[in-house]
C-alpha positions as CSV (number, residue, x, y, z in Angstrom):
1,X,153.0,58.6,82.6
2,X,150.6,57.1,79.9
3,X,147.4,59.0,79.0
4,X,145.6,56.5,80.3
5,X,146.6,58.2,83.9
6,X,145.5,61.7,82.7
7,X,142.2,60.3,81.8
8,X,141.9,58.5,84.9
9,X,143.1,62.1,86.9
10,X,140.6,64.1,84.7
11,X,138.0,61.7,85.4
12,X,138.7,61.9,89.6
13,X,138.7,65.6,89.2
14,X,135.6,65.7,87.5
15,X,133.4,63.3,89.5
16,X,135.2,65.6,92.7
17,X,134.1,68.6,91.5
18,X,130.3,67.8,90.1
19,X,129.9,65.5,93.7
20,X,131.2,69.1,95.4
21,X,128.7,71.1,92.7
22,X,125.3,69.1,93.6
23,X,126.4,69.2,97.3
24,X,126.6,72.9,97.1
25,X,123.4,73.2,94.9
26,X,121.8,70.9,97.6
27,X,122.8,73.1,100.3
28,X,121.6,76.2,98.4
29,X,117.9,74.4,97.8
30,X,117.7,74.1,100.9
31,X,118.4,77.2,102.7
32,X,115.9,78.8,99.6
33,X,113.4,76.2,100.9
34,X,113.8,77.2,104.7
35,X,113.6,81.0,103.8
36,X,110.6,80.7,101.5
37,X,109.3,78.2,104.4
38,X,109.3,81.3,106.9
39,X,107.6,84.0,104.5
40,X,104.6,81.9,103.4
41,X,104.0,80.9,107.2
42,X,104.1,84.8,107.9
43,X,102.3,85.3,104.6
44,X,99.4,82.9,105.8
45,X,99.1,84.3,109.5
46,X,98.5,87.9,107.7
47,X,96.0,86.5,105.4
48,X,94.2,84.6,108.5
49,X,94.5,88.2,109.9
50,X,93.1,90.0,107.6
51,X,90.3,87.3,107.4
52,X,89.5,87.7,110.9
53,X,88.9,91.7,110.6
54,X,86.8,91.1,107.3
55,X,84.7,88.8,109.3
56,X,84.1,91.1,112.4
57,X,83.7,93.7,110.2
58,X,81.4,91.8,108.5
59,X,79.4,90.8,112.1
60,X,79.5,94.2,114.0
61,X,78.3,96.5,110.9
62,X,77.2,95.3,107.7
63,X,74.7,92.6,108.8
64,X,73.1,95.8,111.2
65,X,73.3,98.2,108.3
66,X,71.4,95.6,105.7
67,X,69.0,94.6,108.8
68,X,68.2,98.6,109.4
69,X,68.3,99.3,105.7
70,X,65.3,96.0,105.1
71,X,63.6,97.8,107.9
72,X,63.4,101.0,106.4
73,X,62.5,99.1,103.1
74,X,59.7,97.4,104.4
75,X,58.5,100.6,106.1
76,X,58.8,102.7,103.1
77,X,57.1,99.5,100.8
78,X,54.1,99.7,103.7
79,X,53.7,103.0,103.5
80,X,53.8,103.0,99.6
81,X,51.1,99.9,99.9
82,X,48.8,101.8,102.4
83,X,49.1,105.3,100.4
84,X,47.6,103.3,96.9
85,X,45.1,101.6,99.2
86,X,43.8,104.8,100.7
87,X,44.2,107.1,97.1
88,X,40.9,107.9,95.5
89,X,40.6,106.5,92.7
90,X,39.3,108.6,89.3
């Protein structure tokens, strides 16, 4: 046996083992892929979630509070408007 056949054998071994290495890697991406895949689809249905409540929320009781709250600012600026009209003046 020549070196010429250990070079040949280290050079098989090697291109065995980094083909083996990138398959393995490969197999690794991809399982991290699938896995982050799953949480950001249940990261997005909570966030669609959570923008569903902030938008009833937003429907059933802030728009009422800011319309009764510019009611009773209008009233208060009418009644404010009607007291200056009406004070005597000195």
């Amino acid at each position: 046996m020549s070196i010429e056949w250990f070079r040949d054998l280290v050079i098989c071994i090697s291109g065995l083992t980094f083909t083996a290495i990138i398959v393995l890697l490969a197999v690794l991406v991809l399982l991290i892929y699938k896995k982050t895949g799953r949480v950001l689809d249940s990261i997005e249905a909570t966030s669609n979630t959570v923008y569903e409540i902030s938008a009833t929320v937003r429907d059933e009781v802030v728009k009422p509070i800011v319309q009764v709250a510019a009611v009773i600012r209008g009233i208060s600026q009418g009644v404010d408007l009607a007291r200056e009209f009406f004070r005597k003046k000195q």
